[in-house]
C-alpha positions as CSV (number, residue, x, y, z in Angstrom):
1,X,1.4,18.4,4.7
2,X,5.4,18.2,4.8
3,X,7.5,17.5,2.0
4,X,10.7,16.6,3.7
5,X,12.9,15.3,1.1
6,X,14.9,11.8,0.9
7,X,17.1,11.2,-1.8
8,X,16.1,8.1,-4.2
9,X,19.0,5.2,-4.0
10,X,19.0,5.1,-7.6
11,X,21.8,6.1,-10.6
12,X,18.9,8.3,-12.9
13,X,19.3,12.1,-11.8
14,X,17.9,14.5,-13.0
15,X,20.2,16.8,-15.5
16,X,21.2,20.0,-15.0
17,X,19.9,21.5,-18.4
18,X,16.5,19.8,-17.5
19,X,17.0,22.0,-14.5
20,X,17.8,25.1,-16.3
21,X,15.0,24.5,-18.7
22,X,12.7,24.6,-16.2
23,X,13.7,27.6,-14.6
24,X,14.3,29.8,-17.4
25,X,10.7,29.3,-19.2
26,X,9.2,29.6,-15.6
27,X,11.3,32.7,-15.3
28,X,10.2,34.1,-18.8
29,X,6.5,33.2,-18.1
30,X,6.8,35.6,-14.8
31,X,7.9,38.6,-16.8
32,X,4.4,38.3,-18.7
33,X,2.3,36.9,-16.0
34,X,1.9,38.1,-12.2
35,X,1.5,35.0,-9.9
36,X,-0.8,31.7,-11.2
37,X,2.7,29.3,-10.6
38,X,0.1,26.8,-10.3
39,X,-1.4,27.1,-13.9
40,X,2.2,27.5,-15.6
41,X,2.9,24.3,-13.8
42,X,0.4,22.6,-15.2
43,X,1.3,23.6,-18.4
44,X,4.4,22.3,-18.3
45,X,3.1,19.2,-16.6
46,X,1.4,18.7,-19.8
47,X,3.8,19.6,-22.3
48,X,5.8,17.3,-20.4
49,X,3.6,14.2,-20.7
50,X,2.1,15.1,-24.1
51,X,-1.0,15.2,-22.1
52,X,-4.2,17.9,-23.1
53,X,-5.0,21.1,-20.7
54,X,-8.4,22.2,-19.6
55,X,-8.2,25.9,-18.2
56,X,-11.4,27.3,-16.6
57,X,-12.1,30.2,-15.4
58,X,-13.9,33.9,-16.2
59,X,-12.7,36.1,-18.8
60,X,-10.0,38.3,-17.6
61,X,-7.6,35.7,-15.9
62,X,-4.8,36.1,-18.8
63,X,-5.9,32.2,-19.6
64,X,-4.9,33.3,-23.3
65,X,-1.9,34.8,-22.3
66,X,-0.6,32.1,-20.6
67,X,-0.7,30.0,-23.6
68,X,0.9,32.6,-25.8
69,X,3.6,33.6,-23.1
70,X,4.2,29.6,-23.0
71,X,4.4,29.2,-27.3
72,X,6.6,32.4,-27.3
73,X,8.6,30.8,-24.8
74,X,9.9,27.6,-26.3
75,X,10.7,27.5,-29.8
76,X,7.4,25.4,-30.8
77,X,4.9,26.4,-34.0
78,X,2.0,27.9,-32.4
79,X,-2.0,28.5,-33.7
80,X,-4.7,29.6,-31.8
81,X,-8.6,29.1,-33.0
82,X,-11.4,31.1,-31.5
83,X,-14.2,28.9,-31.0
84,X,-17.6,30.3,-32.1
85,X,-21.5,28.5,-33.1
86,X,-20.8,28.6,-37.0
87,X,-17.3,27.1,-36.6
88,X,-17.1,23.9,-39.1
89,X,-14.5,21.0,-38.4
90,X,-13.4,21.9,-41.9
91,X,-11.8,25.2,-40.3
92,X,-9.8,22.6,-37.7
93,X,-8.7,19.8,-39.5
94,X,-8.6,21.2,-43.1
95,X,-10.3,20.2,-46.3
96,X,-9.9,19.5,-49.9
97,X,-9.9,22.0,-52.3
98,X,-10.4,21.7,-55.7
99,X,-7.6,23.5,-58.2
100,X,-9.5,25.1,-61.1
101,X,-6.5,25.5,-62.8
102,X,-5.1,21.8,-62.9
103,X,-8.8,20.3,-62.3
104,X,-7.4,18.2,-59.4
105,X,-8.0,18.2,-55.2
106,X,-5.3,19.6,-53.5
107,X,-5.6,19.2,-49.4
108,X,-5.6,22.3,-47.2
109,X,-4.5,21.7,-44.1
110,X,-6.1,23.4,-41.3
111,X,-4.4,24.9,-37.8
112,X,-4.7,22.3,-36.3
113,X,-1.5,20.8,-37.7
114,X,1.0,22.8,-34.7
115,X,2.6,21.8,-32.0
116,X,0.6,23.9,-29.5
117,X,-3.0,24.8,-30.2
118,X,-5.1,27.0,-28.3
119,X,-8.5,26.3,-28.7
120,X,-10.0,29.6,-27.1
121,X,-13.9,29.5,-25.4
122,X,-14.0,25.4,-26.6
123,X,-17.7,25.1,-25.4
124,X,-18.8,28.1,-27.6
125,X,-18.7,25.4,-30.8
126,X,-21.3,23.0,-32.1
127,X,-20.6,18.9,-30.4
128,X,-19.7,18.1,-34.1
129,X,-17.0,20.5,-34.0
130,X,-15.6,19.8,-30.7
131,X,-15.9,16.0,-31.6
132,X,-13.6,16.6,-34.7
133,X,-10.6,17.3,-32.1
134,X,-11.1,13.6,-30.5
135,X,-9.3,12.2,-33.1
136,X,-6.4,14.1,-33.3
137,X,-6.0,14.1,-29.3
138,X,-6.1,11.0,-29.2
139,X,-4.4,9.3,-31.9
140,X,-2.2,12.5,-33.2
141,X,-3.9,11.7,-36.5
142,X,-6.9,13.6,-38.4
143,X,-8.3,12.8,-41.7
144,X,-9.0,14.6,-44.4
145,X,-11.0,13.1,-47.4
146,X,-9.5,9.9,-47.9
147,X,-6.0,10.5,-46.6
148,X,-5.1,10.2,-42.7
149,X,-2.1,12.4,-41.9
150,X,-0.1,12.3,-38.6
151,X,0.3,15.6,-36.3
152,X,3.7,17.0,-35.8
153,X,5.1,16.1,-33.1
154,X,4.8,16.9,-29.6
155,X,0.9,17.8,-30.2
156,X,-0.8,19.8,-27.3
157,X,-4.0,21.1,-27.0
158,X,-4.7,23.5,-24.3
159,X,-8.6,24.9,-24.5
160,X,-10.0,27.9,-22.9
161,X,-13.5,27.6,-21.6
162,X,-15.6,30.1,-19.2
163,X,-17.6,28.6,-16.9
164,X,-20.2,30.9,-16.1
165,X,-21.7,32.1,-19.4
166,X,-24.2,29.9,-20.7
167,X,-25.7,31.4,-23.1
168,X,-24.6,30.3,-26.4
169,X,-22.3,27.7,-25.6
170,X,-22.2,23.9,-25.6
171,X,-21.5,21.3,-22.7
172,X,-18.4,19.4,-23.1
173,X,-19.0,15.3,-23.6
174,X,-17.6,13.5,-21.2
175,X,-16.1,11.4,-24.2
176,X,-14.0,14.8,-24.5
177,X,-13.5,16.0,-21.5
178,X,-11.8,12.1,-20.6
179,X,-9.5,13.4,-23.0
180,X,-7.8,16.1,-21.6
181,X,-5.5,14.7,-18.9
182,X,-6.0,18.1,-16.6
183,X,-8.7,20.7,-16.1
184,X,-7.5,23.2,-14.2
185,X,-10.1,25.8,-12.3
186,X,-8.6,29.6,-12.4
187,X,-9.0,31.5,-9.3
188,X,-8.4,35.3,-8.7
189,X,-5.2,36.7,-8.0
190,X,-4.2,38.0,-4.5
191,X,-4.3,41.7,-3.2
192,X,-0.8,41.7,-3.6
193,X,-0.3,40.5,-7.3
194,X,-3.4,42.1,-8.5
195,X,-1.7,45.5,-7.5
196,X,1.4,44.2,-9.2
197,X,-1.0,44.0,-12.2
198,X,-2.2,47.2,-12.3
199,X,1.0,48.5,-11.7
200,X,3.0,46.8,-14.8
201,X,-0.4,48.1,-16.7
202,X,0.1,51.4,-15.9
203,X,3.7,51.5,-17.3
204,X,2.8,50.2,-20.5
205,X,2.3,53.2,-22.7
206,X,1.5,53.6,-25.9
207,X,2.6,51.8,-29.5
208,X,3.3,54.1,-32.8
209,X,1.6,52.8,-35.4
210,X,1.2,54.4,-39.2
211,X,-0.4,58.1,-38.7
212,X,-1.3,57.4,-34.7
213,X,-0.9,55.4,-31.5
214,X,-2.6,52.7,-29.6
215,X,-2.7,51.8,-25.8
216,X,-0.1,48.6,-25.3
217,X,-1.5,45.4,-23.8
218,X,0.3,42.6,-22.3
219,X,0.9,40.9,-25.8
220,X,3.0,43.8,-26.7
221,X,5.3,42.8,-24.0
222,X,6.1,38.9,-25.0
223,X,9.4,38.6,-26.4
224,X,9.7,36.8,-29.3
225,X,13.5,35.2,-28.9
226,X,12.6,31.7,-26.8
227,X,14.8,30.9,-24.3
228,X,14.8,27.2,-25.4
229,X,14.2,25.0,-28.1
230,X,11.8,21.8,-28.8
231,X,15.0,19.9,-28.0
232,X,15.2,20.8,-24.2
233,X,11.6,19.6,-24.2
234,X,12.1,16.4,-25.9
235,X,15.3,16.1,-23.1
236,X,13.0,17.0,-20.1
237,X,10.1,14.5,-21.7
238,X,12.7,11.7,-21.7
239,X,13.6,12.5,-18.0
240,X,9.8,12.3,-16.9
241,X,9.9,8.9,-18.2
242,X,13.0,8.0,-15.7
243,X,11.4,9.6,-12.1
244,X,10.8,6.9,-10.0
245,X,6.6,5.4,-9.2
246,X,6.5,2.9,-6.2
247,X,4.1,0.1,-6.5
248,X,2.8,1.3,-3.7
249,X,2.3,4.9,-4.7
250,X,0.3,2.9,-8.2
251,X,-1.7,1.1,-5.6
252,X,-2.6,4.5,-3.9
253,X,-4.2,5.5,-7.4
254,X,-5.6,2.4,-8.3
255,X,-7.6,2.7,-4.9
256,X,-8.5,6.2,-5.1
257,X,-9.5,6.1,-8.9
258,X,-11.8,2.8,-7.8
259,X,-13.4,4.5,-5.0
260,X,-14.8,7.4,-7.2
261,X,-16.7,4.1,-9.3
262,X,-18.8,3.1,-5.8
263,X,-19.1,6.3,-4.2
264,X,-23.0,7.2,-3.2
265,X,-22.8,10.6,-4.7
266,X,-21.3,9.8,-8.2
267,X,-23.1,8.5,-11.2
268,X,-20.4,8.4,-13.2
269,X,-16.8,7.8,-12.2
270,X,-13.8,7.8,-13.3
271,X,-12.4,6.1,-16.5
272,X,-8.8,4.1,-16.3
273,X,-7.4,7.6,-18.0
274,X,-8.0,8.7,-14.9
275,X,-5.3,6.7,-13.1
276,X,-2.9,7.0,-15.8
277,X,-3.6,10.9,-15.9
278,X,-2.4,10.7,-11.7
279,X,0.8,9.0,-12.9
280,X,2.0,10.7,-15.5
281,X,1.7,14.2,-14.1
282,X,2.3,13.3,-10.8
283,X,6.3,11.9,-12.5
284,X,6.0,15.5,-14.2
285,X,5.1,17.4,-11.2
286,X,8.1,15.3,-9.5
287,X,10.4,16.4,-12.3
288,X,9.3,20.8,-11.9
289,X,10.3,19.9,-8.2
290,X,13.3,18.9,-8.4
291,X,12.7,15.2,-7.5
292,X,13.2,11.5,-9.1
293,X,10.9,10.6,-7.4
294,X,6.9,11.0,-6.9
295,X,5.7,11.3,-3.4
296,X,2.0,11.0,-2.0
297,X,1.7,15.4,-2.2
298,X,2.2,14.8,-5.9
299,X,-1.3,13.2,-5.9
300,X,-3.1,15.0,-3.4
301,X,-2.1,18.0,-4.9
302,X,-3.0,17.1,-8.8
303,X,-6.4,15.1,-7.4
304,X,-8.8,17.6,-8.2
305,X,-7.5,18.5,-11.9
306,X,-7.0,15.2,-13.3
307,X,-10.1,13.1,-11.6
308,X,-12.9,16.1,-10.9
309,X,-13.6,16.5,-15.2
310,X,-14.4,12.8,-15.2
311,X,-16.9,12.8,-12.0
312,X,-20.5,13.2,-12.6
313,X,-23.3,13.4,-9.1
314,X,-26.1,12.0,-9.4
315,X,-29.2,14.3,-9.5
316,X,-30.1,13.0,-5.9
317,X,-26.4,14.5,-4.8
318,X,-26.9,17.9,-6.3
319,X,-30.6,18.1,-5.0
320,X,-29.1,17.8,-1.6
321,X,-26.9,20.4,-2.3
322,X,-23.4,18.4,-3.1
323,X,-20.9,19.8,-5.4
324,X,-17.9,17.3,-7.0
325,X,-15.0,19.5,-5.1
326,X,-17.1,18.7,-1.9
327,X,-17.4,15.0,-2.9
328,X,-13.7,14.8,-4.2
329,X,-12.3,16.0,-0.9
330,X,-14.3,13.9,1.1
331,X,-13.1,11.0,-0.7
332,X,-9.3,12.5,0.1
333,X,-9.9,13.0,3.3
334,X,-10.9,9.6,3.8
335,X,-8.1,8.8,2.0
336,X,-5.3,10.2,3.2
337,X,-5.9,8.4,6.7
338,X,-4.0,5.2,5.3
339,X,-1.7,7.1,3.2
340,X,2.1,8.6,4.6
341,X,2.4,12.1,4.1
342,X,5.6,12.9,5.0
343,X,7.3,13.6,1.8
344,X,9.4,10.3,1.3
345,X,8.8,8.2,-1.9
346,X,7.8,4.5,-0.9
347,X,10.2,2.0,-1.6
């Protein structure tokens, strides 16, 4: 697929601090992080669209690093919960605590009010846990006793979850899982940045601490000074808002979204979030591109993250040996044969 670009007749631009933005926290991520362009994009695609991230993959991908690379990053407030069986929604959203000393309630808010949460190995807590974050995705809201109290703003959840083990973990709802506007599948990094890996590990050292040492990880590494503020995110969100979406590319969508409801192999497909999921980060993607403007590689390319989560086969389909990446490109394949994909937005 090309991507020759055609400038947009239209007065919105995009600005040159929105540019820098960009760059510089993609630039700061790479001193951390070796490769994975794709996940940091998608982060940004969803800080950009105050949308939710689903990261899968095994352990030992840096999917935890990522996220703190990202909070250290931009000047946002930050909080990470590890997800485990005994976890209560009392430890998420907060409760109410009774003063002994004035006899009164007094509310304890819990981590979840932060701008960026990372909610690490999501499927290791109980469904009533993981159903006390629906609220507060959705809405921005949670309540505690009697009182609702909004979320700072931006909100962002971005949850871990490891797709292999089994044992002593829970299946996402798909009530939940509609939630998160992308779910993005890890995959191993190349020969080449793997070595690059191993190599920045090996330089590490070691970090004095009281009476002895200890071996430096990649978290002793982050530096703590952002290089930009929840302002230049609030700019860049406004600018997402501006890039261009054809009724034609919102017709490509509509079509693809609908075909995943009649498809043979699907039980279950997918929900309007689905469609507004492709919009919004396809405007985002747009944006980390350069463009004001989406084009039809902005869909192709963010397909599988925002509409795979909210497939489900039937039993038939996976008896036969189907898989919903195998289903999901099918469907694009057929498709992209009525779709232009050379690069220039629709007019």
């Amino acid at each position: 697929m090309t991507s020759t670009q055609v400038e947009l007749p239209q007065t919105t631009q995009i600005p040159p601090e929105t540019a820098e933005f960009i760059r510089a926290v993609r630039e700061r991520i790479a001193t951390v992080v070796v490769g994975q362009d794709v996940v940091v994009e998608r982060m940004l695609i969803a800080l950009f669209t105050s949308g939710h991230l689903l990261l899968q993959g095994v352990p030992g991908l840096a999917k935890t690093l990522l996220v703190s690379v990202l909070a250290h990053t931009i000047d946002l407030a930050f909080k990470r919960i590890q997800f485990t069986v005994d976890l209560l929604p009392s430890d998420i959203v907060g409760s109410e605590i009774l003063d002994q000393r004035t006899n009164e309630f007094r509310t304890h808010q819990g981590p979840i009010f932060t701008n960026l949460l990372l909610a690490d190995e999501i499927n290791r807590a109980a469904p009533k846990v993981q159903s006390a974050l629906l609220e507060a995705m959705q809405e921005r809201k949670v309540t505690i006793g009697n009182t609702t109290y909004t979320l700072p703003a931006p909100f962002l959840v971005i949850a871990t979850q490891n797709p292999v083990e089994q044992s002593g973990t829970f299946e996402l709802p798909e009530a939940q899982l509609d939630r998160f506007l992308l779910c993005h599948r890890f995959h191993y990094p190349t020969l080449d940045e793997e070595r690059e890996i191993l190599r920045r590990n090996a330089l590490l050292g070691i970090r004095r601490q009281d009476r002895g040492a200890v071996a430096r990880s990649e978290f002793d590494v982050l530096a703590h000074e952002p290089v930009a503020s929840a302002e230049d995110l609030v700019q860049a969100m406004e600018v997402v808002h501006q890039i261009h979406v054809s009724e034609t590319f919102t017709d490509h969508v509509i079509r693809l979204v609908d075909r995943t409801r009649h498809h043979p192999h699907l039980e279950l497909g997918c929900s309007p979030r689905a469609g507004i999921a492709l919009v919004k980060a396809s405007r985002a993607r747009a944006l980390i591109h350069g463009r004001n403007y989406v084009i039809p590689e902005d869909l192709f390319a963010l397909a599988e993250d925002a509409l795979l989560h909210r497939m489900r086969l039937t039993y038939e389909a996976l008896a036969e040996g189907y898989s919903g990446p195998q289903v999901l490109r099918g469907l694009l394949r057929e498709f992209g044969a009525g779709v232009p994909t050379n690069g220039q937005p629709h007019a």
